[in-house]
C-alpha positions in Angstrom: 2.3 38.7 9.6 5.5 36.9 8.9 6.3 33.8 7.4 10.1 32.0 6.9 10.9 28.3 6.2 13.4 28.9 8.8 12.0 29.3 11.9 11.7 26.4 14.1 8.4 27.7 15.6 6.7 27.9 12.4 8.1 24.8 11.3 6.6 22.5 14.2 3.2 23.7 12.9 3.3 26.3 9.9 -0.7 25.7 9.3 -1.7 28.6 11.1 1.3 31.1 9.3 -0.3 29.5 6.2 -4.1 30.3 7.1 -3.2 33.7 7.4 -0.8 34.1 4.5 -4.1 32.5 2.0 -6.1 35.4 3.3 -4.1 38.0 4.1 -0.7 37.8 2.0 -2.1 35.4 -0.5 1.6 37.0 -2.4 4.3 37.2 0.5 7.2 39.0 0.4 9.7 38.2 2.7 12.6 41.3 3.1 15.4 39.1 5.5 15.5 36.5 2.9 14.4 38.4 0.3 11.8 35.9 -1.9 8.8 35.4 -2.4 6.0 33.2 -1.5 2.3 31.9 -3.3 0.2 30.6 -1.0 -3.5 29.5 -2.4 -3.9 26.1 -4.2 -5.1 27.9 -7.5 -2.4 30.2 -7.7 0.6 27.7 -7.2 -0.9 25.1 -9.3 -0.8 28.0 -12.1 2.6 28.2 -11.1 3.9 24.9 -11.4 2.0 24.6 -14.9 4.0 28.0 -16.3 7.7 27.1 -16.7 8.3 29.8 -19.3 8.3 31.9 -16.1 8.2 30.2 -13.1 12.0 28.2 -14.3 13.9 25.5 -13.0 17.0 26.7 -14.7 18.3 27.8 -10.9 17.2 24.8 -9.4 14.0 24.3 -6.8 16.0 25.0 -3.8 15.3 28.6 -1.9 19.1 28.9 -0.9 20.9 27.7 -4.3 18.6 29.8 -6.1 19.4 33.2 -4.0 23.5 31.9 -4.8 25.8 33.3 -7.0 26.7 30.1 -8.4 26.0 28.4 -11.6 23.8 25.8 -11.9 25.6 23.1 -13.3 24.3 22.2 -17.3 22.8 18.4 -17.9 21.1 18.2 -14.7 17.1 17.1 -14.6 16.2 18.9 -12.1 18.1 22.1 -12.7 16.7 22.8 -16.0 13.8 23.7 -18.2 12.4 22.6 -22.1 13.8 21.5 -24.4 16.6 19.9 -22.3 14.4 18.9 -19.4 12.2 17.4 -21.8 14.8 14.9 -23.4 16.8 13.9 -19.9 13.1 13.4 -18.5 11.8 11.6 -21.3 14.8 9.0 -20.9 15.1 8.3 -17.6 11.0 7.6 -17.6 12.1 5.1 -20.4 14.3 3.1 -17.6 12.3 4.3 -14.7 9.1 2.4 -15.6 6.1 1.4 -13.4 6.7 -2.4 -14.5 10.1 -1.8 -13.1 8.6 -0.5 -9.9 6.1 -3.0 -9.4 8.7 -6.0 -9.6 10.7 -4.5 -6.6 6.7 -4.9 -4.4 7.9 -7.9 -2.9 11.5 -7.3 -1.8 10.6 -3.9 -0.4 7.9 -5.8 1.6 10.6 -8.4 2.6 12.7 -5.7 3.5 9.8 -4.2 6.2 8.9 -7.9 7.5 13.1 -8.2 8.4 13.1 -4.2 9.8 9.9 -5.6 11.4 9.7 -9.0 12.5 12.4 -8.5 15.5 10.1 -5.3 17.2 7.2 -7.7 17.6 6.8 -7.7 21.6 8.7 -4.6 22.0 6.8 -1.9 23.8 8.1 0.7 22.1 10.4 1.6 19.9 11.8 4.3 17.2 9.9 3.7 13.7 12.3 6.2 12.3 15.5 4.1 13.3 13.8 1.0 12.9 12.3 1.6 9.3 11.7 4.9 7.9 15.4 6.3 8.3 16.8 2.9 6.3 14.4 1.8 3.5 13.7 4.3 0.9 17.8 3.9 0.6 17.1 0.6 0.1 14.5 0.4 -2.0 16.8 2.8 -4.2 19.3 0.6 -3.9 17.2 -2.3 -5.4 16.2 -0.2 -8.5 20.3 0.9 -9.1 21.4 -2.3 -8.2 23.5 -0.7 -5.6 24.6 -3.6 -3.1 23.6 -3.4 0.6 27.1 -2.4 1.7 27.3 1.0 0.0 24.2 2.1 0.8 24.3 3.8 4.6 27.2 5.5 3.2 25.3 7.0 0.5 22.2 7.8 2.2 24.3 10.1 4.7 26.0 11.5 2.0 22.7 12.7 0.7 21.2 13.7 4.0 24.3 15.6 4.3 23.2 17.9 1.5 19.9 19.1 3.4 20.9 19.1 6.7 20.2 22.8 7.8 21.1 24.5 11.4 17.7 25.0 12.7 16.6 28.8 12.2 19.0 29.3 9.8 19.5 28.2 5.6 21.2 25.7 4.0 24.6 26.1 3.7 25.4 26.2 0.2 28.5 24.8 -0.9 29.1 24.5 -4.9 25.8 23.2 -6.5 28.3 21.0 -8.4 28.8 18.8 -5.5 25.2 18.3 -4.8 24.1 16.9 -8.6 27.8 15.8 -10.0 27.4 12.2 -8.2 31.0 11.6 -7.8 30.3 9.5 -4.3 29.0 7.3 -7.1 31.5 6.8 -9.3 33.2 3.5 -8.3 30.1 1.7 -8.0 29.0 2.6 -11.9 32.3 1.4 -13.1 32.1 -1.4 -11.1 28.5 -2.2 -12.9 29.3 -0.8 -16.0 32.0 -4.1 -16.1 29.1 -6.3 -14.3 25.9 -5.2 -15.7 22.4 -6.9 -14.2 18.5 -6.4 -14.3 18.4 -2.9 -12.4 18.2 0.5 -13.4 21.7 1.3 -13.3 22.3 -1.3 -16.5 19.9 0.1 -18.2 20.9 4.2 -17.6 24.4 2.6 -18.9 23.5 1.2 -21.7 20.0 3.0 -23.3 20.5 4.8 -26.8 18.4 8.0 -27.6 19.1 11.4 -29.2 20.4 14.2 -27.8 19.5 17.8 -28.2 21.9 18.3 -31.0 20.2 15.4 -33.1 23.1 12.8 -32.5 22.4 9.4 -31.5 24.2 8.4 -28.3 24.4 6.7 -25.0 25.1 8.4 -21.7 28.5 9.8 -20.6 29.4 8.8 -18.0 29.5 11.9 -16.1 25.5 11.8 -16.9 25.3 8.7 -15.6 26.9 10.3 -12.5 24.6 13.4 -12.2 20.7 10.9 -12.9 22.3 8.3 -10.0 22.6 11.6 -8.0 18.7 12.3 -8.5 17.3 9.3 -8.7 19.0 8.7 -5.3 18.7 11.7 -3.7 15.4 12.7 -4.5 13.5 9.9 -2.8 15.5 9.7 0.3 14.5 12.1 2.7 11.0 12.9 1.5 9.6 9.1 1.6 11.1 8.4 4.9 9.4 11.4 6.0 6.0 10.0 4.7 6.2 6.9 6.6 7.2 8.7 9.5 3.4 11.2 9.0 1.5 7.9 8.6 2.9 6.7 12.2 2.0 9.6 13.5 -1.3 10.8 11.7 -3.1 7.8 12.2 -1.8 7.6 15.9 -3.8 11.0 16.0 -6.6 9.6 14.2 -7.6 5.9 15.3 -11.1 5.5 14.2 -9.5 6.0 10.6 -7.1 4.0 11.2 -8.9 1.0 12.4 -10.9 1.1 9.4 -7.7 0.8 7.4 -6.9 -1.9 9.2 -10.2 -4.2 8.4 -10.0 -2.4 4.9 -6.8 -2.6 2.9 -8.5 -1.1 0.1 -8.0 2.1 2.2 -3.9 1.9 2.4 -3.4 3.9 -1.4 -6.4 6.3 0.0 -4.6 6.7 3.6 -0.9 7.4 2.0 -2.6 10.3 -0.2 -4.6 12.0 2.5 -1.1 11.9 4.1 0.8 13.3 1.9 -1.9 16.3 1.8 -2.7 16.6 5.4 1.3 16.6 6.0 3.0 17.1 3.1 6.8 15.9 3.4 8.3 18.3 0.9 6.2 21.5 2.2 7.4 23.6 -1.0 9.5 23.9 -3.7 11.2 27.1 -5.3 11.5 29.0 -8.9 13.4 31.7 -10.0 10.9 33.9 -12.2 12.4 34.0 -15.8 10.6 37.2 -16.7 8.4 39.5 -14.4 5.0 37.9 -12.8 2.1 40.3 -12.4 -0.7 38.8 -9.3 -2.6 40.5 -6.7 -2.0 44.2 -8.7 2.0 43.7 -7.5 4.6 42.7 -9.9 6.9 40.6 -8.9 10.5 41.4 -10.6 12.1 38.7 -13.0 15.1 37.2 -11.1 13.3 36.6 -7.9 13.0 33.7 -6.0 9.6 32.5 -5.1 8.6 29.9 -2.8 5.7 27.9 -4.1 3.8 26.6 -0.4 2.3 23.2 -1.1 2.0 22.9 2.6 -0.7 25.7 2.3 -2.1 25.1 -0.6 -2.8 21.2 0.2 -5.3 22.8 2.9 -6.7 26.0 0.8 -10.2 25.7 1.9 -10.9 26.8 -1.5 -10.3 23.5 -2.9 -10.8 21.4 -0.1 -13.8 21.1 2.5 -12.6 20.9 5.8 -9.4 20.7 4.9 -7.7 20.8 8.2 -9.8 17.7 8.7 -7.5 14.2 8.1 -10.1 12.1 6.2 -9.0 9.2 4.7 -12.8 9.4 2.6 -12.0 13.0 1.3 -13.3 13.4 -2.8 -11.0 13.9 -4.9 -7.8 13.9 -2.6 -5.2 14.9 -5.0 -2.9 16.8 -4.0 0.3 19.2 -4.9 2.9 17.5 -3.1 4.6 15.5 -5.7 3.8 18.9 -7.6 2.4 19.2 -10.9 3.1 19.6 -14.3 6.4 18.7 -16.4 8.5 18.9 -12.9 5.6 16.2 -11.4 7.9 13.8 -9.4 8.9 10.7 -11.2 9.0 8.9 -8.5 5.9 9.8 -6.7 4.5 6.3 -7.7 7.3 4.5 -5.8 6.9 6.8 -3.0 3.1 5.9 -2.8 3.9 1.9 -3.1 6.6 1.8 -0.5 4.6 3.9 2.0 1.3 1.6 1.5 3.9 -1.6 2.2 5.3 0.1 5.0 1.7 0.8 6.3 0.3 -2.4 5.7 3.0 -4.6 7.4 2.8 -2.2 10.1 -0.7 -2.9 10.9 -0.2 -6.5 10.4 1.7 -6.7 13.5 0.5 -3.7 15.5 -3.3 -2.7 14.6 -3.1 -0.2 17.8 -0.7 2.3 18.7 0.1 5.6 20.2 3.1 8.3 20.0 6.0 9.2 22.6 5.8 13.1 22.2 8.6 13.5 24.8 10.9 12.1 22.5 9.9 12.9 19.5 12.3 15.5 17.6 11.6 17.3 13.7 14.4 16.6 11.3 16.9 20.2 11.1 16.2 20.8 7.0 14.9 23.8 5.2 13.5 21.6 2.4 11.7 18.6 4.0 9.8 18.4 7.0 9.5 15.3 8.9 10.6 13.2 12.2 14.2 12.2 13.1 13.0 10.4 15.9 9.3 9.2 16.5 8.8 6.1 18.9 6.0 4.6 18.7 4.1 3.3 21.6 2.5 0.0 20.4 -0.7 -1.9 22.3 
């Protein structure tokens, strides 16, 4: 029995590594690495709910965690209440589903131009074509960040996961992965010509810090939530557009039904994200010792929380390695749970349904070229670099 997030064998297809770890090792430890791993839907969703001891404060990354850096202070996603509470709490003040919604119909405008051109091709690269370029751009519309700046930025992000395969992520100062610098010109240049988007409004919203005093942003915080906002979405909803291509090339009956039924799109991009989720876990350093399965696990270790195994724990799903687009109650762990729950997980959803939708407007049949196809080299999401899809 061994399990690592490492290996490129157990990567391609870690469902059966997770069957056994549910039943057998439903508490992993892994020596070569030396963390941690929870397995069972029940047990990581208690996880993700308990904070006090399952902390942020060292990130949710297996490798920065096990560092010996500090995590730098201010930064959403590397810490826990009350600070996470109040840098949450604004940025879902600018970050708002009306905000969301108003960008529907330039990210659809954006996959009918990706689009349009590929209509007669036999085949082509939906990774290249779409999935690689428009959660950067859909970013980009929310920030207000023009067209120009935004390949260089994407890379720049992808840079940050990019692992050899087999081995970690190299970590280089945590600083340089939250500070945002590579930002910097382009939030001077807005904070001198400020528009409708999300940048403007990160610029220029008042609210009260920890301390009681009534401020706006610095502008190294500005820096560090334009670092989140547009890392966090890249990788992982590419990835998602990526699964639907190739789930549904798996699974046509479904995905003809999908295709006389757009009701089912919202359905189809959920049962996705379960079946294959694109961030397979997340990690926690454990604040104070965690006693499960008559072990204790020592405070200060890492511990990899496995939504990819608990998204088919048979104790909470029927059949759940079984794609079903008319599964009960689909929810799922991906976007996690809890105060961590991904604030973008909406926008995720919408710009994979467009994605799906225009798709099947043009192509309602299609099937995958496994020879070429080729997983993305990272340790924290799993999805396709290259996946051409054979259209009908």
């Amino acid at each position: 029995m061994y399990y690592d997030p490492y290996r490129v064998d157990i990567v391609e297809n870690p469902y059966p590594v997770y069957a056994r770890l549910r039943e057998e090792a439903p508490l992993y430890y892994n020596e070569k690495y030396d963390f941690w791993a929870l397995s069972r839907y029940a047990d990581v969703e208690k996880a993700l709910a308990n904070w006090e001891t399952f902390s942020n404060r060292r990130s949710d990354i297996l490798e920065l965690i096990k560092s010996d850096f500090d995590m730098p202070k201010g930064v959403m996603m590397f810490e826990d209440p009350p600070t996470h509470t109040m840098l949450r709490g604004l940025l879902s003040r600018v970050f708002t589903p009306r905000r969301m919604a108003a960008i529907e119909d330039q990210i659809r405008a954006y996959c009918v131009k990706c689009l349009d051109p590929l209509v007669g091709s036999a085949s082509f690269d939906i990774v290249a074509e779409l999935a690689a370029m428009m959660p950067m751009r859909v970013i980009g519309m929310l920030l207000g960040i023009p067209e120009e700046m935004q390949i260089e930025f994407r890379d720049h992000n992808d840079a940050n996961l990019r692992t050899k395969p087999g081995a970690p992520m190299k970590v280089a100062d945590p600083d340089a992965i939250a500070d945002g610098r590579i930002y910097a010109e382009y939030v001077d240049w807005r904070a001198k010509n400020p528009s409708d988007d999300l940048m403007t409004a990160l610029l220029n919203v008042e609210f009260e810090d920890e301390n009681g005093v009534r401020r706006k942003l610095t502008r190294d915080e500005v820096l560090h939530y334009t670092q989140v906002v547009a890392g966090a979405g890249n990788e992982t909803t590419g990835r998602l557009i990526g699964w639907l291509v190739k789930v549904l090339a798996e699974h046509p009956d479904q995905r003809r039904e999908v295709h006389q039924d757009r009701s089912l799109l919202g359905r189809t991009v959920d049962e996705t994200l379960r079946f294959e989720p694109t961030g397979p876990h997340v990690a926690r350093w454990l604040a104070k010792d965690y006693q499960v399965y008559g072990q204790t696990v020592p405070a200060g270790s890492a511990v990899l929380l496995l939504f990819g195994a608990a998204n088919r724990d048979p104790r909470r799903y029927p059949n759940p390695d079984q794609f079903d687009i008319h599964r009960p109650n689909i929810s799922h762990l991906t976007f996690g749970k809890g105060l961590h729950y991904c604030l973008g997980a909406n926008l995720a959803r919408l710009e994979g349904r467009v994605a799906l939708d225009e798709l099947l407007n043009r192509w309602p049949e299609w099937d995958i070229d496994y020879d070429t196809a080729k997983l993305a080299p990272t340790s924290t999401v799993r999805g396709w670099e290259r996946l051409r899809m054979v259209v009908r």
